[in-house]
N, C-alpha and C positions, 0 to 999 in steps of 0.2 A: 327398045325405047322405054324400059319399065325401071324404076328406082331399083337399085340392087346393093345392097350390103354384102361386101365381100370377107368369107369366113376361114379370115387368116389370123392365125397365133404363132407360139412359138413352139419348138419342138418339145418343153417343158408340159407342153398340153394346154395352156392358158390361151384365152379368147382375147386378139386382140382386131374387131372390124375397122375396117376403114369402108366410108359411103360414098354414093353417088346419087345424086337425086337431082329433078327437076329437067327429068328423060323424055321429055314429052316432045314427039319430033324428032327425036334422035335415033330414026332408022338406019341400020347400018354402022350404027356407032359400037365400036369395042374398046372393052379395057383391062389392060393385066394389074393385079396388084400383089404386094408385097410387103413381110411385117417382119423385120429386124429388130430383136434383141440385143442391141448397143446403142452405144452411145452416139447421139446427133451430133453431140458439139464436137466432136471426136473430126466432123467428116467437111469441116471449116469456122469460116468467122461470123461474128454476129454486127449485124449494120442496123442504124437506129431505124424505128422506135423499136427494136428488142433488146430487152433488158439479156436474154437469154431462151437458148431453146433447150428439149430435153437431152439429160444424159441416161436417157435408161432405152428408148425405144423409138424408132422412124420406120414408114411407110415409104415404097416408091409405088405410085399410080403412075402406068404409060397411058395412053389414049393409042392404041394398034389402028386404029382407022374413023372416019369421021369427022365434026367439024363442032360436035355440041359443046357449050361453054356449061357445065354440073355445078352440082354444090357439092361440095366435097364434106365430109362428118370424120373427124378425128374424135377417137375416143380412149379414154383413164380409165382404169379399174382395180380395184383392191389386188389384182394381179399383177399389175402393171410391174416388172423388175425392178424397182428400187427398192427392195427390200421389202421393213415394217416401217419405213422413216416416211413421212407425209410428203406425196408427190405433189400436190396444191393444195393451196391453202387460201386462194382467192377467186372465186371464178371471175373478177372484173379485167386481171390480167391475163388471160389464157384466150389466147386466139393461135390462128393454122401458118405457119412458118413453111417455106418453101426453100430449097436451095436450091443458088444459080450462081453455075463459074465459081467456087466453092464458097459462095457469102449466104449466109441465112438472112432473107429478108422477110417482110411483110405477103405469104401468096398475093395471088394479082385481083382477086376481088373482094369482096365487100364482107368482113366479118360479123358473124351474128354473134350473138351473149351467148358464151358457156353456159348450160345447164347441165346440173346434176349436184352431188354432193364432194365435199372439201375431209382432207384430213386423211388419218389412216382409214382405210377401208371404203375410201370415197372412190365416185365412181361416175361420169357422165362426158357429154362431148362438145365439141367446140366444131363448127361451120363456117367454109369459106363458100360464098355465092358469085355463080359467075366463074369458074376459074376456066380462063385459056389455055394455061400454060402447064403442063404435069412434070412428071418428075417425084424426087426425093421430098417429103413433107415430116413435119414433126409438133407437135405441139411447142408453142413458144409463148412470151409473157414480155409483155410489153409495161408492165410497173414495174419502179422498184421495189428491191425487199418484198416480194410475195414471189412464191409458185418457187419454191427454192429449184425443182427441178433436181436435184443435188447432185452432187460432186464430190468425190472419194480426197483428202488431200493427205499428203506425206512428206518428211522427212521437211520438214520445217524446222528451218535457222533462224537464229536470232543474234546479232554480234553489233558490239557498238559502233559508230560509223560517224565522226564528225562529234557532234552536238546532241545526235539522236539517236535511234536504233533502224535498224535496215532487218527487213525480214525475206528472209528467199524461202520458195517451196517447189514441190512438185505436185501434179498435180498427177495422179494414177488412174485408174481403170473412171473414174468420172461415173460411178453410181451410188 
């Protein structure tokens, strides 16, 4: 029944926790968790209000037994795998993304304001309160044009097409 931050990264050796908190009562409550190194959007589609979720890193939290509704703590860090390229750059867009039946929506409770710091070498977390429902999670961004999240793109055409230009790509590994 005690708040616990679970001390999972990637095999690269980097700290990536994901939290649970607001245990209080939650006797007999367990949870497994999990921190993947790839890409979210990779793992389906994004449904409004997100603009997008991460292409570098997702969490799966089961609930193994129990009934508590947690706050869950998604967290960025200057490790985080996207490289050196800026993984957010707004904390107003960045709240906790959840997938279900392969659509990334909004988790199922009440989003707190991201703290911490923006940019390369930024570093802080984003809270869903209240959540029922577990599963797959990821950091996601609900403005547009902020929190690029980013995405690897290739092999991008350009050919006239009518009156204008048509452009096709592909998009690759998404970090």
């Amino acid at each position: 029944n005690d708040d616990f931050t679970f001390p999972v990264g990637d095999p690269l050796g980097s700290y990536h926790p994901i939290r649970v908190n607001n245990m209080a009562g939650a006797n007999g409550d367990s949870y497994t968790a999990e921190y993947f190194r790839a890409s979210a959007t990779a793992l389906g589609s994004v449904s409004s209000p997100l603009y997008g979720v991460s292409n570098c890193e997702y969490w799966v939290l089961s609930r193994d037994a129990g009934v508590s509704t947690p706050n869950i703590f998604l967290s960025w860090t200057a490790d985080s795998p996207c490289g050196g390229t800026s993984y957010t750059n707004s904390l107003a867009g960045l709240t906790v993304a959840r997938l279900n039946a392969g659509v990334w929506g909004l988790a199922n409770g009440t989003d707190q304001a991201a703290t911490g710091t923006i940019g390369v070498g930024g570093s802080g977390f984003v809270a869903d309160n209240g959540v029922s429902a577990f599963g797959t999670f990821a950091l996601g961004n609900t403005e547009p044009e902020v929190n690029p999240l980013p995405v690897k793109i290739g092999s991008i055409k350009a050919y006239e097409k009518g009156n204008g230009v048509q452009l096709d790509w592909t998009a690759f590994t998404e970090i």
